[in-house]
C-alpha positions in Angstrom: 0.0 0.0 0.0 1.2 3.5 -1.0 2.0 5.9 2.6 -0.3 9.0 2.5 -0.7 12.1 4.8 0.6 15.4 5.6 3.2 16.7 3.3 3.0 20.1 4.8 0.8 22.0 7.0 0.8 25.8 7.7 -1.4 28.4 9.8 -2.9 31.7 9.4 -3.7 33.3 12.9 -4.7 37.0 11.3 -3.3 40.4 11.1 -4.5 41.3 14.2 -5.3 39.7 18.0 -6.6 40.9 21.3 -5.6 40.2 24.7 -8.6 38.2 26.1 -8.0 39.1 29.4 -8.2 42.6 28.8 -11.8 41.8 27.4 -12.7 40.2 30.4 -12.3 42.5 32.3 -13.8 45.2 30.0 -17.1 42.9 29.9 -16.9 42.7 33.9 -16.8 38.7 33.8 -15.6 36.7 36.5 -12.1 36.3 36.1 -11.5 33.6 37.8 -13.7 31.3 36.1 -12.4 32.9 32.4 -8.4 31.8 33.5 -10.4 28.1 33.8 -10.9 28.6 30.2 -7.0 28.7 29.5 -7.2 31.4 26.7 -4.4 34.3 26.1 -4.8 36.0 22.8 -7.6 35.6 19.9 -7.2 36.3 16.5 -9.8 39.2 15.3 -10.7 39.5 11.2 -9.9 42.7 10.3 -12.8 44.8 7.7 -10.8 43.2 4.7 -10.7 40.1 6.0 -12.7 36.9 5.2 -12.5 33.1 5.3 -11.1 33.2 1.6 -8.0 35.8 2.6 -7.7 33.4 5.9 -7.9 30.5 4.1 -5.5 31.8 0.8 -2.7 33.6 3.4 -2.4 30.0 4.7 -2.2 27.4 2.0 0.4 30.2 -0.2 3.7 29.5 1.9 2.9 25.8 1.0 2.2 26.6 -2.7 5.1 28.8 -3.1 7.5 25.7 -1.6 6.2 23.7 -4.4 8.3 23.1 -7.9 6.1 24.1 -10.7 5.4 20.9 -11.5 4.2 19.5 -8.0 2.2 22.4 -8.0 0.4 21.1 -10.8 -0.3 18.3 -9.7 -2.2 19.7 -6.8 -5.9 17.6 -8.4 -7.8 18.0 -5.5 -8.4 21.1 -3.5 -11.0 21.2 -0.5 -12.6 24.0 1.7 -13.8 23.3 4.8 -16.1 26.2 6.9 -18.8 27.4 8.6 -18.2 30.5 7.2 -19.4 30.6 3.8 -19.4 33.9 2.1 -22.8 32.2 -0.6 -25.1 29.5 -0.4 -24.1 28.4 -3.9 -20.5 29.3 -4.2 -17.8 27.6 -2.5 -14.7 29.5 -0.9 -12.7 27.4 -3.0 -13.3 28.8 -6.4 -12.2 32.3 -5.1 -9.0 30.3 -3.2 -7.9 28.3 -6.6 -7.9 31.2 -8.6 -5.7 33.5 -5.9 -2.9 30.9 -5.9 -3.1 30.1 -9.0 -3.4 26.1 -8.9 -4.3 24.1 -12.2 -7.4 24.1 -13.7 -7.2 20.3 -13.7 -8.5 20.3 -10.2 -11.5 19.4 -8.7 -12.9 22.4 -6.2 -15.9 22.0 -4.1 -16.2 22.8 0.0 -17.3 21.2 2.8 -19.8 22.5 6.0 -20.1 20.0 9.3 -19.4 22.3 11.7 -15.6 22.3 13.4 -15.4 18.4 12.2 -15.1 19.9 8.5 -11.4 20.1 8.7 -11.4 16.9 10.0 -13.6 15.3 6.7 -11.8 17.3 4.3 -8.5 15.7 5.8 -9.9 12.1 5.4 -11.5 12.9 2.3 -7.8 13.6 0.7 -6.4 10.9 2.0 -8.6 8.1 0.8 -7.9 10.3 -2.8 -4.3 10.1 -2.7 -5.1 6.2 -0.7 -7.1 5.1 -4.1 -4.4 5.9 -6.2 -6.4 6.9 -8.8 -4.3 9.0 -9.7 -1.0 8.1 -8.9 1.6 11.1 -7.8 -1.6 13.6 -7.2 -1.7 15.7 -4.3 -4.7 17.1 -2.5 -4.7 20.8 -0.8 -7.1 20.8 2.4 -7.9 24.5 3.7 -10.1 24.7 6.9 -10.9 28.1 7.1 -13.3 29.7 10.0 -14.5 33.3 11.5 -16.5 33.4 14.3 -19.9 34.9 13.7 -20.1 36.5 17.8 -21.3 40.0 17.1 -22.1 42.2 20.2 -25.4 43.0 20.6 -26.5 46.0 19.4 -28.4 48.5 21.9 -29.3 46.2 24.3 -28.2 43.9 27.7 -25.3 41.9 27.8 -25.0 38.5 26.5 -26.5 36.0 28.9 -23.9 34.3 31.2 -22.9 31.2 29.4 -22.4 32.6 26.2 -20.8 36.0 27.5 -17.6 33.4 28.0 -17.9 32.2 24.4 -16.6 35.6 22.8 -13.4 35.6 24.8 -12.3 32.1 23.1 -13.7 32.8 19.6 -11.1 33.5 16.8 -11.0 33.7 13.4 -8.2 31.5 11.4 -6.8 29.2 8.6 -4.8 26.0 8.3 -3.5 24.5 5.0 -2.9 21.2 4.5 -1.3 19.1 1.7 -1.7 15.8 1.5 0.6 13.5 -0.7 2.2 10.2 -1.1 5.2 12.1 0.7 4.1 12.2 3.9 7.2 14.2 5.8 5.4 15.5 8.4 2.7 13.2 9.5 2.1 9.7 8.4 -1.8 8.6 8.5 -2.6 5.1 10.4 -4.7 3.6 7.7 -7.8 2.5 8.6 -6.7 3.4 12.4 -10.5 5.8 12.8 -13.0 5.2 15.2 -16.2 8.0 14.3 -19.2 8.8 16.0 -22.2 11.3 15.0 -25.6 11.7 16.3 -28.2 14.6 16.0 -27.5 17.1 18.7 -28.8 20.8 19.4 -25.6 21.5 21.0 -24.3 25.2 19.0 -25.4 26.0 15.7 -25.3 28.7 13.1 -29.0 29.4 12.2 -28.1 33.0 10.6 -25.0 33.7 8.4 -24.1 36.5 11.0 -24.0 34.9 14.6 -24.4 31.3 16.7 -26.3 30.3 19.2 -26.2 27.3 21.1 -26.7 25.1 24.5 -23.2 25.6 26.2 -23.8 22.8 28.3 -25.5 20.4 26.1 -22.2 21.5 23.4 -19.8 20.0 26.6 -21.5 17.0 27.9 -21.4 15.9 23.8 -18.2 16.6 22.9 -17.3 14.7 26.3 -19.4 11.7 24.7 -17.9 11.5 21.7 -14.4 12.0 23.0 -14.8 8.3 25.0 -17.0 7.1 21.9 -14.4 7.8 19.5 -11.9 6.4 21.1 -13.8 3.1 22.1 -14.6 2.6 18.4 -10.6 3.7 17.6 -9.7 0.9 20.1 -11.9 -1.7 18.5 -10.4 -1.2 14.9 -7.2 -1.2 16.8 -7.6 -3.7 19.8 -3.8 -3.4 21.0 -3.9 0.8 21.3 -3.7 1.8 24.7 -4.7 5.6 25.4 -2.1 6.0 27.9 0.9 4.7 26.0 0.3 4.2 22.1 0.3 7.9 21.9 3.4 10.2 22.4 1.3 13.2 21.9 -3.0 14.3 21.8 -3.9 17.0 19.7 -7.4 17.9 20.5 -10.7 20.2 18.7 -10.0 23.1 20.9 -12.7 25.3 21.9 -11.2 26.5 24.8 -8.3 24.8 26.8 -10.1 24.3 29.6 -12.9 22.0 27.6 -9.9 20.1 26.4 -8.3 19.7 30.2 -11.2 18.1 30.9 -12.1 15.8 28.3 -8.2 14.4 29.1 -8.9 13.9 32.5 -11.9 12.1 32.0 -10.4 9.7 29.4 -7.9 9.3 32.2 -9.8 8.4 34.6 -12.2 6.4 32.8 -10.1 4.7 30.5 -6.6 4.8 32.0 -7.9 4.7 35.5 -5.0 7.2 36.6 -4.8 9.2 39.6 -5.1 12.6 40.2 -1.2 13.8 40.1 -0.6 11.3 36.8 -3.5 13.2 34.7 -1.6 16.3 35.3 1.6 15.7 34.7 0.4 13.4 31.3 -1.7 16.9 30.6 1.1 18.5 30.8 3.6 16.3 28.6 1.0 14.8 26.0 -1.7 17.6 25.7 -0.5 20.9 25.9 1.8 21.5 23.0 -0.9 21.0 20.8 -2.7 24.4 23.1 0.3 26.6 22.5 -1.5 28.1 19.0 -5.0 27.6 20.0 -4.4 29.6 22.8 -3.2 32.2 20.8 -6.1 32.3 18.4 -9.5 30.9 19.7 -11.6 29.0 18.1 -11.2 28.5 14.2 -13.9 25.9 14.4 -13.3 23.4 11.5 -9.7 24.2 11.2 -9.1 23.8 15.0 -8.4 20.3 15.6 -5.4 21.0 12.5 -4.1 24.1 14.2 -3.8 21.9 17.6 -2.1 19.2 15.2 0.6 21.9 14.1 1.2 23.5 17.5 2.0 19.9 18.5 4.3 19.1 16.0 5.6 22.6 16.2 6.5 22.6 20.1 7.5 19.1 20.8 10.7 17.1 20.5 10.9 14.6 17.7 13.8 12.7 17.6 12.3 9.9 16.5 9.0 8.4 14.8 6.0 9.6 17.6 2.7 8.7 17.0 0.0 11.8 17.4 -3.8 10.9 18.5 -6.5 13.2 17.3 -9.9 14.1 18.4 -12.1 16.2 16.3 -15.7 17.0 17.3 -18.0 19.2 15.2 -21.6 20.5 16.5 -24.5 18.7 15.5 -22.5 16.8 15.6 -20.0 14.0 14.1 -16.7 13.2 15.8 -13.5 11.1 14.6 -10.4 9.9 17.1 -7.5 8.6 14.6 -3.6 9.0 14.4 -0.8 9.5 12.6 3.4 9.1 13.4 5.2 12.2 12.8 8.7 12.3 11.8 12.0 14.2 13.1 12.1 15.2 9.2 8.9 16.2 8.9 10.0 19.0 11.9 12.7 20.2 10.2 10.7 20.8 7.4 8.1 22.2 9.0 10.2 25.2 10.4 10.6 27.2 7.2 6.9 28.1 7.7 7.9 30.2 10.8 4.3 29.5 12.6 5.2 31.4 16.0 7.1 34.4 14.4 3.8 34.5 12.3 1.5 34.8 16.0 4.3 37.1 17.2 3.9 39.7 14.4 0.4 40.3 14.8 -0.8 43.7 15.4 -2.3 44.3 18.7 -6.0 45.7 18.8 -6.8 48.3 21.7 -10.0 47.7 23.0 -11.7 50.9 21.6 -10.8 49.2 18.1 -12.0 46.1 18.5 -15.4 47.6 19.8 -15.6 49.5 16.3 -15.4 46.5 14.0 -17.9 44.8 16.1 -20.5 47.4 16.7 -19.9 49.9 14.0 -20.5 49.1 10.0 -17.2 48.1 9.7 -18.4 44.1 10.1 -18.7 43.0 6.3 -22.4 41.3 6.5 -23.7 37.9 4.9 -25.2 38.7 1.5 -23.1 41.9 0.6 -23.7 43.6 -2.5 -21.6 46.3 -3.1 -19.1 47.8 -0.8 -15.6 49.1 -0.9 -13.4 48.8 1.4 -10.6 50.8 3.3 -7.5 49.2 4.1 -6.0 52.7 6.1 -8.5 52.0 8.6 -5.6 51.2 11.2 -3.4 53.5 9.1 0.1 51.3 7.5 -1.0 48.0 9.1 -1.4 46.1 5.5 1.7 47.5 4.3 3.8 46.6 7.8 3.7 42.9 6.7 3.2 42.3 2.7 2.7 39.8 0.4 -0.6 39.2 2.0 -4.7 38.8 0.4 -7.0 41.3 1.5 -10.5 41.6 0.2 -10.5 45.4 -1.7 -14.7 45.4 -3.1 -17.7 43.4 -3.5 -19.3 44.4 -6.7 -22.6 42.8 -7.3 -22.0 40.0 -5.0 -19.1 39.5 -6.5 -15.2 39.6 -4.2 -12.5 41.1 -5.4 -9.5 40.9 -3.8 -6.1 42.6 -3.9 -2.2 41.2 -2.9 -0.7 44.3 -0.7 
């Protein structure tokens, strides 16, 4: 059987971030159950910002690393979101033609909530897996903005969901997916996937979510142990405890994914109390480090914990990396993948942290502006212009970068600055 898996993988975590505790405390929550939530920073689209930008500024580091020839032989390329900018067309038509991939592709995008990353992944692996067409590559982009927009004119958000805007980001992660698989090797047939109708957190207008945050917890618990158990019976020697070097984890928060470990631990370990902390620490955490940084992405989160973890752990030899993806609604997937010390190397030229570390930090007063002035571009669009001075020289201060310029009948224009 031909390897498959990840050939590359690179992240987008915006132009611009806000401290989240600074928010906090601007929104008079409790702090001491938001530093349970184990967020720093989150990523905040910008005016001229959309998923296709997001999605684009990610995959084009990948792209450019690429002969002309490989490039051309990218045949499949999927978009994965919530976000959708039309009910008819996909992010990826816009995405194809800004990096300029062959039009001997196949384009189409995928909606299951934050497991979309997770089924485009799979979906480009079984192509590359089939063969049918031998040497092809596949380019997965899971590309997400969260819809929270402050209420306009009236009381604040009701408790539970007051704590969802601190952890909601905006983000991309690229993916390619080749018979080359440097950085992560798939586990073939190593899947265990669960799904069930659930009214956990939806999207039932383009522009903001609702949702029942505990319902969305006590599910994503279920499917984490569900997952697994189904994992384990594809798989009957995989312990959780030792088969896994490393856990990379759908991250709404890190506090959701602190607990879903020590439950697993507990219930399927049978650890004690010091062990699940100190395995937390060694196992789960380097795959928080970005997701921490940027919030929720939603179907490109469980990939952005996959590339903190191979980002901020030592690989000096194969280590095997255990995934958990959940998506409202909701379908889930546990399955694996070895990651090699070359793979690490090669992953470094993408910079991922110097690209967190260069962001451009919002004050407060603009952050409120995007959110509750017209600056918000809105489901549906027509015709707008827009002003990339808005924070004056912020564009120009990194370059090379997609911003959306105008929408002219419905249709996005974009512009390289």
């Amino acid at each position: 059987m031909v390897s498959a898996g990840i050939e590359a993988i690179n992240i987008f975590g915006g132009t611009a971030y806000l401290d989240v505790m600074q928010l906090v405390k601007h929104r008079s929550l409790d702090t001491t159950r938001f530093e349970n939530l184990l967020m720093k920073e989150k990523a905040v689209a910008l005016p001229y910002e959309d998923p296709v930008t997001f999605g684009v500024n990610a995959a084009k580091p990948i792209v450019d690393s690429l002969t002309e020839v490989e490039k051309n032989r990218i045949e499949l390329l999927i978009t994965c979101t919530e976000s959708g900018i039309d009910f008819g067309k996909s992010l990826s038509t816009y995405i194809h033609h800004y990096l300029g991939l062959s039009r001997n592709c196949r384009l189409f995008e995928i909606k299951q909530a934050c497991y979309s990353g997770t089924a485009g992944y799979q979906m480009a692996l079984n192509f590359i897996l089939s063969q049918a067409s031998p040497g092809a590559k596949a380019l997965v982009i899971a590309s997400d903005i969260s819809r929270f927009l402050a209420a306009e004119g009236g009381d604040a958000l009701s408790e539970d969901w007051s704590y969802s805007e601190p952890s909601a980001g905006a983000g991309a992660v690229a993916v390619l997916v080749g018979e080359n698989p440097l950085v992560l090797q798939a586990d073939v047939g190593a899947n265990g996937y669960y799904g069930y109708e659930v009214m956990d957190t939806c999207r039932p207008v383009p522009d903001s979510e609702a949702g029942d945050a505990d319902l969305s917890l006590m599910s994503y618990l279920d499917c984490c142990e569900q997952t697994y158990l189904e994992y384990k019976r594809r798989v009957p020697e995989a312990d959780y405890r030792s088969t896994f070097h490393y856990l990379a984890f759908h991250t709404p928060f890190g506090g959701m994914v602190k607990g879903a470990h020590r439950t697993m631990m507990r219930k399927i370990a049978k650890a004690k109390n010091d062990d699940i902390e100190a395995d937390f620490n060694e196992r789960v955490k380097p795959g928080m480090i970005y997701c921490q940084r940027v919030g929720n992405i939603m179907g490109a989160t469980l990939l952005l914990s996959l590339a903190s973890t191979i980002d901020n752990v030592r690989v000096d030899s194969p280590k095997r990396i255990g995934c958990f993806s959940y998506g409202s609604g909701c379908c889930s997937e546990f399955f694996s993948g070895v990651v090699m010390p070359q793979g690490l190397e090669h992953q470094r030229r993408f910079g991922l942290q110097r690209g967190l570390d260069e962001r451009y930090r919002l004050s407060l007063d603009e952050y409120e502006a995007i959110f509750k002035g017209n600056r918000t571009v809105r489901f549906g669009t027509r015709n707008l212009k827009l002003d990339h001075e808005w924070i004056p020289g912020i564009t120009n201060a990194f370059g090379g970068r997609l911003y959306l310029n105008e929408i002219s009948e419905f249709h996005r224009k974009y512009v390289w600055i």
